[in-house]
N, CA, C and O of each residue as an XYZ file, in Angstrom:
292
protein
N      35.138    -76.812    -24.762
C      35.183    -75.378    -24.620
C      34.987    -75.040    -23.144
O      33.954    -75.421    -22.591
N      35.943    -74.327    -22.447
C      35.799    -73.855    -21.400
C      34.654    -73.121    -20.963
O      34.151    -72.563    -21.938
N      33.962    -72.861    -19.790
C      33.055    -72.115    -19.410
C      33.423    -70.637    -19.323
O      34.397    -70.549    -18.575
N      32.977    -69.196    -19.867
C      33.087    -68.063    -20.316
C      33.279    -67.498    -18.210
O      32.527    -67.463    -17.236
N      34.441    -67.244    -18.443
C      34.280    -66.238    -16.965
C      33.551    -65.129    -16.687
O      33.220    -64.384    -17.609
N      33.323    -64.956    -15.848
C      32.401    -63.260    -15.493
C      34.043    -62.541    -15.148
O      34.878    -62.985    -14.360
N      34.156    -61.228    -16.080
C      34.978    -60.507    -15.902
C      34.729    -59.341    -16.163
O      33.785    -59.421    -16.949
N      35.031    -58.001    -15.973
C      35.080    -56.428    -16.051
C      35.340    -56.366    -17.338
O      35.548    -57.281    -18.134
N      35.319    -55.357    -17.472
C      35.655    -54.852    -19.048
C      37.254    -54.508    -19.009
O      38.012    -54.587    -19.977
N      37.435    -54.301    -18.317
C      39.074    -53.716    -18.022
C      39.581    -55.134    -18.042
O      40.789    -55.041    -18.263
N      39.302    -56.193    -17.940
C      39.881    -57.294    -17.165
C      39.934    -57.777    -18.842
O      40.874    -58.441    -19.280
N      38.685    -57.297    -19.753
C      38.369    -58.148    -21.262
C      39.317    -57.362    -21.471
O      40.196    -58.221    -21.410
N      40.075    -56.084    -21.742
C      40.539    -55.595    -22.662
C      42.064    -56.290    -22.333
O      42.691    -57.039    -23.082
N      42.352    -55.940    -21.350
C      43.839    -56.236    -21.125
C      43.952    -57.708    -21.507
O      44.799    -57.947    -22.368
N      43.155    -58.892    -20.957
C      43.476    -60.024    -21.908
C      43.565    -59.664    -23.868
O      44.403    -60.103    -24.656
N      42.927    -59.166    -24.024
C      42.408    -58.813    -25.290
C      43.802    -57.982    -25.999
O      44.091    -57.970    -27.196
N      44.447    -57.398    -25.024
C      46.212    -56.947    -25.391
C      47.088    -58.032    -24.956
O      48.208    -58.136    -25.455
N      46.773    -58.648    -24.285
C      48.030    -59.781    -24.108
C      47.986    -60.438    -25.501
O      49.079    -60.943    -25.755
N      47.142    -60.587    -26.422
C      46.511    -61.855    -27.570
C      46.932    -60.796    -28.516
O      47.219    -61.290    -29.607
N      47.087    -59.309    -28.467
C      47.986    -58.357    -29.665
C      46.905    -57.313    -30.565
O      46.956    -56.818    -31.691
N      46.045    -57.276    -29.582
C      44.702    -55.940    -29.747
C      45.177    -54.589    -29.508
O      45.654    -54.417    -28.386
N      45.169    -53.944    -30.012
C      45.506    -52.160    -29.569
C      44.746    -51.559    -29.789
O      44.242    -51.471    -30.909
N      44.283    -50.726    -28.454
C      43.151    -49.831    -28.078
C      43.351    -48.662    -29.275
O      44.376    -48.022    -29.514
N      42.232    -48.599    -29.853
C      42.090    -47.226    -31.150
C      41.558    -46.412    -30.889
O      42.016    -45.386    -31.393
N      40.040    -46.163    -29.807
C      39.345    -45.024    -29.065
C      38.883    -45.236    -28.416
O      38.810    -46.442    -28.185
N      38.343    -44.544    -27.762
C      37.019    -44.889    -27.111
C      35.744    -43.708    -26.899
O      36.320    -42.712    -26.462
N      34.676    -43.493    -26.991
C      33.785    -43.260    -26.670
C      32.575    -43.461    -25.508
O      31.711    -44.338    -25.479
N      32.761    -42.562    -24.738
C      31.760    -43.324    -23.033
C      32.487    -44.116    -23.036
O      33.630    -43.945    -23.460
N      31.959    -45.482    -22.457
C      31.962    -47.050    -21.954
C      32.702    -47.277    -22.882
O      33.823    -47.621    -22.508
N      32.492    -47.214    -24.493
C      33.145    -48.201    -25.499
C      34.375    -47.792    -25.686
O      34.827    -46.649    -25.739
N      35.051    -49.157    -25.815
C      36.197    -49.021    -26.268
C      36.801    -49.876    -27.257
O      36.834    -51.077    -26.992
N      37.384    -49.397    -28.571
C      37.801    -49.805    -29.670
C      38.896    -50.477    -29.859
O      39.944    -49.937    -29.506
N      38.933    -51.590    -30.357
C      40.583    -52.422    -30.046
C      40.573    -52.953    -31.406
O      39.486    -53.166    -31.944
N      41.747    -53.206    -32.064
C      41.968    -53.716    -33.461
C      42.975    -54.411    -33.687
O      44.029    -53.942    -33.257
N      43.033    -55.537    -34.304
C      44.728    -56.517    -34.277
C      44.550    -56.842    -36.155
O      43.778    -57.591    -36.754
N      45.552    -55.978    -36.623
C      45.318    -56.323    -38.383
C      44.016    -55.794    -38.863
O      43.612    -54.632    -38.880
N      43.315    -57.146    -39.337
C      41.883    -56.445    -39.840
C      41.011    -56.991    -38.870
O      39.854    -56.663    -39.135
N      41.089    -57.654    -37.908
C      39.815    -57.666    -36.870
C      39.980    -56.784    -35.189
O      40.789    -56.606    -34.278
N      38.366    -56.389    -35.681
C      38.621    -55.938    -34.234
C      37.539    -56.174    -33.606
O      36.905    -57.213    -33.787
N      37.113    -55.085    -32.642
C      35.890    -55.428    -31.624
C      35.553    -54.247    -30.325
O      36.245    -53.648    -29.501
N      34.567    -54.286    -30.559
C      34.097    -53.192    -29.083
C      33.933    -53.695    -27.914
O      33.221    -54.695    -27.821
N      34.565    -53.117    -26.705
C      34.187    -53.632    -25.735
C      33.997    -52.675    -24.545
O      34.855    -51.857    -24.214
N      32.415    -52.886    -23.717
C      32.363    -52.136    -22.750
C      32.682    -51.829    -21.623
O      32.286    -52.656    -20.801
N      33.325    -50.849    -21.129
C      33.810    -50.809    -19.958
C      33.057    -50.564    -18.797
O      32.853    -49.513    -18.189
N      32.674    -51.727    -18.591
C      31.667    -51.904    -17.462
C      32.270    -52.626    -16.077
O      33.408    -53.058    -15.894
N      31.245    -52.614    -15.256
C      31.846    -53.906    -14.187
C      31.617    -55.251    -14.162
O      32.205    -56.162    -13.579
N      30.591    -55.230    -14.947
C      30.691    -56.999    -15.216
C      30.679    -57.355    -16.779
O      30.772    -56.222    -17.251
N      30.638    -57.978    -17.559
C      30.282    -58.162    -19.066
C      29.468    -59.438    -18.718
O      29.880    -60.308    -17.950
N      28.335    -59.462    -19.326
C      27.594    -60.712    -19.286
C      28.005    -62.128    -20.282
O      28.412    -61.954    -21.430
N      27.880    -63.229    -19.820
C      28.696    -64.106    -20.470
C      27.800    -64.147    -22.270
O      28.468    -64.664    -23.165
N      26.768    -63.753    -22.541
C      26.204    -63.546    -23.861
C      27.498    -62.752    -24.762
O      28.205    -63.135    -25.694
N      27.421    -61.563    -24.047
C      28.269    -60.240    -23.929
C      29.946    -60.672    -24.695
O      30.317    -60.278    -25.801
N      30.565    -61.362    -23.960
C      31.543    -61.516    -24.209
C      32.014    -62.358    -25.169
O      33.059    -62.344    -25.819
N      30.662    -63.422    -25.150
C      30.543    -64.899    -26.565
C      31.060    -63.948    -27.871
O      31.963    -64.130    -28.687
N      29.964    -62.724    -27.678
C      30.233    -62.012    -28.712
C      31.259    -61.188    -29.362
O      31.537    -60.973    -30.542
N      31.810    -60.731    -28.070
C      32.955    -59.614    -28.548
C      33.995    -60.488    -29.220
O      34.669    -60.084    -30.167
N      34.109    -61.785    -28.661
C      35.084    -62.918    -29.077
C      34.989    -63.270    -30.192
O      35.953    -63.252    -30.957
N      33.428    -63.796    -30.643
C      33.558    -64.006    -32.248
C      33.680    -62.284    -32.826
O      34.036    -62.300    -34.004
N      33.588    -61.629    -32.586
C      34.153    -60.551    -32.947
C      35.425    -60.273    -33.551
O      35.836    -59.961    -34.669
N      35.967    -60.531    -32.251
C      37.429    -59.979    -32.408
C      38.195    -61.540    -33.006
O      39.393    -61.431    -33.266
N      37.589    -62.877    -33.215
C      37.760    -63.766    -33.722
C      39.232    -64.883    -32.973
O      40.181    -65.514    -33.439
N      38.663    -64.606    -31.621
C      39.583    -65.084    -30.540
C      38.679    -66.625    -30.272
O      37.539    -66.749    -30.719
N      39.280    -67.596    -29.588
C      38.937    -68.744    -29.389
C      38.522    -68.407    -27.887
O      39.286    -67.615    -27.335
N      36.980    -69.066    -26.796
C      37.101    -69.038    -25.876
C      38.766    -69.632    -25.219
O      39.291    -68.984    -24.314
N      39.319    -70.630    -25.671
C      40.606    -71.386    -25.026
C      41.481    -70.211    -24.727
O      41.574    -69.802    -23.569
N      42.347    -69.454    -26.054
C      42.480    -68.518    -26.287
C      42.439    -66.587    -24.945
O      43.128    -65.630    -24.593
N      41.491    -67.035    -24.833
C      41.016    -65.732    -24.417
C      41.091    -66.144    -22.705
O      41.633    -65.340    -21.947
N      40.455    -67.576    -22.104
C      40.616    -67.863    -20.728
C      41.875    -67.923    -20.274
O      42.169    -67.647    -19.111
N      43.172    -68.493    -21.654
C      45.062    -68.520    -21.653
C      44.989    -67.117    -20.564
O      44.935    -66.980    -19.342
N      45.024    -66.077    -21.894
C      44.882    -64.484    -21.505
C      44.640    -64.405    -20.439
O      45.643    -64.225    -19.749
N      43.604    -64.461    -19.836
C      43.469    -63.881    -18.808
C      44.087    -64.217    -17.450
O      44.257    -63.481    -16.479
N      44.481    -65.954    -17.678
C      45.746    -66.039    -16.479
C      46.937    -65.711    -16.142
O      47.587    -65.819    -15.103
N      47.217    -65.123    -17.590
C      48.200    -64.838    -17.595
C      49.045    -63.284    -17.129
O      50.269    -63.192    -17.229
């Protein structure tokens, strides 16, 4: 398993649409993303802490591998 990057919240979501998430609302900071029946909150902050993000992932039920693809892409 790859080591969890330090990334923005803007930086989680847009990987988080490359993988086929679509933003549903948001409220303040949070923002709501859903693909079928899973989804996940994520804050729009400037950093997400790597705890932070372990979580939104089993959340949204993405693989760290998965999710580091995303974001190079």
């Amino acid at each position: 398993m790859p080591k969890l990057p330090l990334v923005s919240g803007a930086e989680a979501i847009r990987a988080l649409e490359r993988l086929g998430f679509v933003t549903l609302r948001q409220r303040g900071s949070h923002i709501v993303l859903r693909r079928e029946s899973s989804g996940c909150v994520v804050p729009n902050h400037r950093e997400i802490k790597p705890g932070t993000l372990l979580g939104i992932l089993k959340q949204a039920g993405v693989s760290v591998e998965d999710f580091v693809t995303a974001l190079r892409t």
